[in-house]
C-alpha positions in Angstrom: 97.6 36.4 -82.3 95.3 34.8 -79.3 92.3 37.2 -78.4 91.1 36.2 -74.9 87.3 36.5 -74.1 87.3 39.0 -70.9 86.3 37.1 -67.6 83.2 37.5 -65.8 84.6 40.6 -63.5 82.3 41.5 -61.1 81.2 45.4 -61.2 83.0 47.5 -59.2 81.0 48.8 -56.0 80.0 52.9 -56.3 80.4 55.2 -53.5 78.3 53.5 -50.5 74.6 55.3 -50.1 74.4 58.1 -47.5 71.6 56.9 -45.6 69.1 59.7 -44.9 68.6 60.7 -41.3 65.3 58.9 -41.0 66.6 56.0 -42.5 69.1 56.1 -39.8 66.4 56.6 -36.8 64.3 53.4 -37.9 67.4 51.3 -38.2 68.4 52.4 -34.7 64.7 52.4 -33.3 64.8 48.7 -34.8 68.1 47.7 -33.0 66.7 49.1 -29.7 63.5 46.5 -30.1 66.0 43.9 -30.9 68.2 44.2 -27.6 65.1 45.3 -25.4 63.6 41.6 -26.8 66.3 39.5 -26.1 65.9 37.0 -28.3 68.8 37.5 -29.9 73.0 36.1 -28.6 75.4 37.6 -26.7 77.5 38.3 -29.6 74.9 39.5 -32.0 73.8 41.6 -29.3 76.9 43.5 -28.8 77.2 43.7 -32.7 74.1 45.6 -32.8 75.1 47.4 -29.3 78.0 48.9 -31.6 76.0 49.4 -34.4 73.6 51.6 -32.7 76.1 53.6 -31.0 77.6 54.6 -34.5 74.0 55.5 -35.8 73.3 57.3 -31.9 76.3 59.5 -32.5 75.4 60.5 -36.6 71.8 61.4 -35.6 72.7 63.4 -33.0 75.4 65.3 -35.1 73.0 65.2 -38.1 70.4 67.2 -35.0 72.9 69.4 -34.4 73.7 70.6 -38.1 69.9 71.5 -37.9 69.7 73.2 -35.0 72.7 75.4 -35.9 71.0 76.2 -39.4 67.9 76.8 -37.6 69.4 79.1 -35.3 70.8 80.7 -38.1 67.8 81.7 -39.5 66.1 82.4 -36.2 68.9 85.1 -35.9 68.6 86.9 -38.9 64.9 87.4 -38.1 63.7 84.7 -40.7 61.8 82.8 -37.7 60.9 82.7 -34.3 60.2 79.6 -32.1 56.7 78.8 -31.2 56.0 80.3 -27.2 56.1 77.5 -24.8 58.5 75.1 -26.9 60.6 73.4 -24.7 63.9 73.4 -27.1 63.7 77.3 -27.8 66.1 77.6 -24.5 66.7 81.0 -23.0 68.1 83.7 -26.0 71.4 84.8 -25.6 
């Protein structure tokens, strides 16, 4: 009977890490300085282009999912917006 010594296996990746919403708005703030330098190619340019598109569309649906739970809670008399903000909006 031959026992064989287990290969080197590498560990098997976990679920990726959610990135936290601020983690996702510095990433995104740092592509913007990127592409506003231009000191970077064509191609890596539109790599980060599409990159910052993907993180410009979670934020804003991470914004919204606060704003509705916010809402929520305005509703149910929990709080009230502060006079003279300018993302209160008119009540319906």
């Amino acid at each position: 009977m031959s026992s064989k010594a287990p290969q080197n296996v590498p560990p098997q990746p976990g679920p990726p890490e959610v990135e936290s919403f601020d983690q996702r708005l510095e990433r995104l703030e740092k592509i913007v300085t990127e592409l506003e330098q231009g000191r970077i190619g064509l191609e890596q340019a539109l790599e980060r282009y599409q990159e910052g598109v993907g993180l410009l569309r979670s934020c804003r649906s991470t914004l919204d999912g606060f704003r509705k739970r916010v809402e929520e809670l305005a509703e149910s008399g929990a709080l009230q917006p502060l006079a003279g903000d300018p993302d209160a909006g008119p009540r319906s």
